[in-house]
C-alpha positions in Angstrom: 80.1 93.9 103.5 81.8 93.8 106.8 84.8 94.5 108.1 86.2 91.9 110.5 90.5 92.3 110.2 92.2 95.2 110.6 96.2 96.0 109.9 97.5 99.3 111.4 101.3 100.1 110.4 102.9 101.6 113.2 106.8 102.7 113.0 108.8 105.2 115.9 107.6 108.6 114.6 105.2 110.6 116.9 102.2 109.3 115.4 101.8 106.1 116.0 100.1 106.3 119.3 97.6 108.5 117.5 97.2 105.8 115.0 96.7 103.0 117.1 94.3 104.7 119.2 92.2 105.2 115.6 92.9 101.3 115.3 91.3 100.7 118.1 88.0 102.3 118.4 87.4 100.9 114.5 88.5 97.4 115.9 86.3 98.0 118.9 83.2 99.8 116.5 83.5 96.7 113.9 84.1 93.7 116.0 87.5 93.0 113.9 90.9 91.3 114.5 93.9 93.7 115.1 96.9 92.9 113.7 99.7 96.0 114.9 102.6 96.0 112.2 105.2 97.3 113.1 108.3 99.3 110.5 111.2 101.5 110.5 114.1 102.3 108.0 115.7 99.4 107.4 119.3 100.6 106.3 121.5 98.2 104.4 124.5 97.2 106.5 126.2 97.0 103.9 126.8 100.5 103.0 128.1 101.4 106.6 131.3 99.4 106.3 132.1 102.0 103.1 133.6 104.6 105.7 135.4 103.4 108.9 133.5 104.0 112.0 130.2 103.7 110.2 129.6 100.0 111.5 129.3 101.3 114.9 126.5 103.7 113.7 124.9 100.6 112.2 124.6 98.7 115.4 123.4 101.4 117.5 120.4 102.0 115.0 119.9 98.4 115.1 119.9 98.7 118.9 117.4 101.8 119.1 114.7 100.1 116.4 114.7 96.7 118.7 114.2 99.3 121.8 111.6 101.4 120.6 109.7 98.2 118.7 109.7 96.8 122.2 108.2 99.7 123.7 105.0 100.6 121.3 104.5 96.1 121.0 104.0 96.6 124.9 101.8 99.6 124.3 99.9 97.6 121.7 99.3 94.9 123.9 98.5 96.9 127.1 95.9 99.0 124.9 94.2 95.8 123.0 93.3 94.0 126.3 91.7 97.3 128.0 89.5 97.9 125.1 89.2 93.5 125.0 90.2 93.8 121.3 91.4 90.7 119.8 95.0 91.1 117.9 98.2 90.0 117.3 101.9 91.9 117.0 104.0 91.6 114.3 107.5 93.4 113.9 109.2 93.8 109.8 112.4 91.9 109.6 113.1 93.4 106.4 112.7 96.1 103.6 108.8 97.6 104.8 107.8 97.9 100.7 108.7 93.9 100.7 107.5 92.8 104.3 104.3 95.0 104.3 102.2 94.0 101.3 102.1 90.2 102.0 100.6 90.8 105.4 98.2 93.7 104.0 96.9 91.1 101.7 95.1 89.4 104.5 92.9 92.5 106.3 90.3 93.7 105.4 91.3 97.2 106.1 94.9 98.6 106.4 95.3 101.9 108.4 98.9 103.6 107.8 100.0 107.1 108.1 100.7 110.3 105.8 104.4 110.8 104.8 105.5 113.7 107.1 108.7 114.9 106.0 108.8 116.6 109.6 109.4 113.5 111.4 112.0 111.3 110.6 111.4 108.8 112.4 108.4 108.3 110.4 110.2 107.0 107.3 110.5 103.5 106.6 111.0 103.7 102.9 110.8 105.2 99.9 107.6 105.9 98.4 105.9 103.2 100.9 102.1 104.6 101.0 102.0 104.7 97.4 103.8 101.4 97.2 101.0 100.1 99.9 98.2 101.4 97.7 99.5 100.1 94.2 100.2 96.4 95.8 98.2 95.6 98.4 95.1 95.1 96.8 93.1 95.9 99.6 91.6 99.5 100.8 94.2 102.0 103.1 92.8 104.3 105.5 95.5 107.0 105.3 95.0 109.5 108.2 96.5 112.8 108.1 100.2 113.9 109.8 97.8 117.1 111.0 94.6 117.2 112.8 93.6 115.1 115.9 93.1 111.2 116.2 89.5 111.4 116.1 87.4 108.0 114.7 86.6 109.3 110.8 83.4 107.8 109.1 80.3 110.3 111.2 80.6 112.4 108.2 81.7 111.2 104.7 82.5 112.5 101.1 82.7 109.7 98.4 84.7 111.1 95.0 82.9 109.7 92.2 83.9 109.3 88.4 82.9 106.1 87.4 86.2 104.2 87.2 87.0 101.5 88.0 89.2 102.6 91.3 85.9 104.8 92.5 83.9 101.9 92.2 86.5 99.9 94.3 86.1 102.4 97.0 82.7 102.7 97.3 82.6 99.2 97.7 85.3 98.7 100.2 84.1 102.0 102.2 80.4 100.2 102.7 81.4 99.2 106.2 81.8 102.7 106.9 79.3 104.0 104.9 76.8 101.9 107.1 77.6 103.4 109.7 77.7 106.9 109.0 75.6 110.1 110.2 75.9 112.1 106.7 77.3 110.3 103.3 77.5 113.0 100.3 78.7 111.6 96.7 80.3 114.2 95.0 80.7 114.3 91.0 82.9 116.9 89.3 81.3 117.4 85.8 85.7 119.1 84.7 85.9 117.4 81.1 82.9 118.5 79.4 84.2 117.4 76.1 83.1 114.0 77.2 80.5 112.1 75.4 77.3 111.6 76.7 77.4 108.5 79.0 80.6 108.2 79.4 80.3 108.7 83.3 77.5 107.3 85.1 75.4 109.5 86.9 76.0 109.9 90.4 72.1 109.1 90.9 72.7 105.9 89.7 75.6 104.5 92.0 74.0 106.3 95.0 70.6 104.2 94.1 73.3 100.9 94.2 75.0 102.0 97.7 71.1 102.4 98.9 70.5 99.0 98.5 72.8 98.7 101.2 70.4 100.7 103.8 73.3 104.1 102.9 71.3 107.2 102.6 73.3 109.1 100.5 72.8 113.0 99.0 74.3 113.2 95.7 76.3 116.5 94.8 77.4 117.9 91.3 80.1 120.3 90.9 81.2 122.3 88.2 84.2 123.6 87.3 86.8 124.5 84.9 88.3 121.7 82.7 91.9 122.9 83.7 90.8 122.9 87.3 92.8 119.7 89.4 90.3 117.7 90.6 92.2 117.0 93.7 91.7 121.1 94.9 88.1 120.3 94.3 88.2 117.4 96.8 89.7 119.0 99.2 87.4 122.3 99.2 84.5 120.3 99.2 85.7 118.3 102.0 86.5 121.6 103.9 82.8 123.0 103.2 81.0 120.0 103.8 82.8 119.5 107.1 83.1 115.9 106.5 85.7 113.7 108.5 86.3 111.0 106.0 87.0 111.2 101.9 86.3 108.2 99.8 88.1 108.1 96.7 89.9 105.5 94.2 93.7 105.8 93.8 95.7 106.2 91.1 93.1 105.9 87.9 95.8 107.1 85.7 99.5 105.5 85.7 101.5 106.6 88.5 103.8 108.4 86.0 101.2 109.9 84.5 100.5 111.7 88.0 104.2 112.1 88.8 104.6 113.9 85.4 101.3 115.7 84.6 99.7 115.5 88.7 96.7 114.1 89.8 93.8 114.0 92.3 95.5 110.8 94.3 99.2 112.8 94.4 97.6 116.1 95.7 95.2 114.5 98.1 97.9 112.7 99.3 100.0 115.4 99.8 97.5 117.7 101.3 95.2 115.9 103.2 93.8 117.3 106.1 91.2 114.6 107.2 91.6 111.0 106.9 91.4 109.5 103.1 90.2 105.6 102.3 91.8 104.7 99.1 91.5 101.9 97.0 93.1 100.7 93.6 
């Protein structure tokens, strides 16, 4: 498999240079298209003419997107010709959960950005990386709203369970995984109630990625059956050092995880490193 477009979402929060720069060295390290898409809140005008003297607040955020667009698109291009990286810029006209997907669709990779509730600027709609995940059909690369801008995939951890999402992910993290210095595959034996064969063994899908020329060192993990499996990704990523976790998103409903959790909600919300998802 190879990865030859790539889609980074960039908005006005603080960052989006960070991101792009990540864009670029993958664009540079894969030989892929750039596309730079660019989002912010999109508030409905409508609601500002409720309360008098809210129109003019409407125009001047109108104003201030259009200025700050302008500013990272020349960034973007200024950035893609020194590192002689073909792309294209495109700017949302709309509602990001509506304009975003459609474009998605057509990368190979996406590349977007943690929710960081401590910078505003970053918002451009409700629920949008899980929205992204659940309709784009094609892998994110999420990185972290900590931690530095460095190129993930020298060192990886691959969640594996069997489902249908982890095998998606393994899949679409190949490109990657080719690449890469270290690949551990990591199984967490938490429901031991299961019957035998229900998972298959983490051998066996490490023999399938080494078809691929992926050396890969298969780890088990044992825990307790109430323990969330999402902790015991994120440990394990912490002790193995690793700079890149591989995992499927959203294997149960998103309800289910909004009501009871899950390993996608927690790694999402505590991510330290970058995370490649895939549903």
């Amino acid at each position: 498999m190879t990865c030859k477009s790539i889609l980074v979402q960039l908005d006005a929060g603080v960052h989006a240079h960070a991101r792009l720069e990540v864009a670029l060295r993958l664009a540079h390290q894969f030989h892929a298209r750039l596309t730079g898409l660019f989002v912010s809140y999109m508030p409905d005008p409508r609601a500002f003419f409720v309360m008098a003297g809210t129109a003019d607040y409407y125009v001047a955020h109108e104003r201030q997107r259009l200025e700050r667009a302008a500013a990272l698109e020349r960034l973007f291009h200024a950035e893609t010709a020194r590192a002689e990286v073909d792309s294209r810029w495109l700017a949302a006209t709309g509602n990001a959960n509506e304009f975003v997907p459609p474009h998605a669709r057509l990368a190979d990779l996406i590349i977007a950005g943690q929710d960081d509730p401590d910078d505003p600027e970053s918002f451009v709609a409700d629920q949008f990386v899980e929205h992204l995940l659940m309709s784009a059909g094609r892998p994110v690369l999420l990185l972290p709203a900590s931690g530095s801008a460095a190129t993930p995939g020298q060192r990886v951890l691959v969640a594996w369970d069997g489902s249908r999402e982890a095998t998606r992910a393994i899949h679409d993290a190949l490109p990657f995984l080719a690449q890469a210095a270290d690949v551990t595959l990591l199984t967490v034996n938490a429901m031991r109630s299961e019957p035998p064969g229900s998972r298959l063994p983490g051998a066996d899908i490490a023999l399938t990625v080494a078809r691929h020329g992926v050396h890969v060192n298969v780890r088990e993990v044992t825990v307790e059956s109430d323990t969330p499996i999402g902790d015991v990704l994120l440990s394990q990523a912490a002790d193995t050092g690793c700079d890149l976790i591989v995992m499927g998103a959203y294997a149960h409903s998103r309800l289910h995880e909004l009501v009871l959790g899950g390993a996608t909600r927690t790694v999402l919300a505590s991510m330290t490193v970058p995370v490649l998802l895939s549903h």
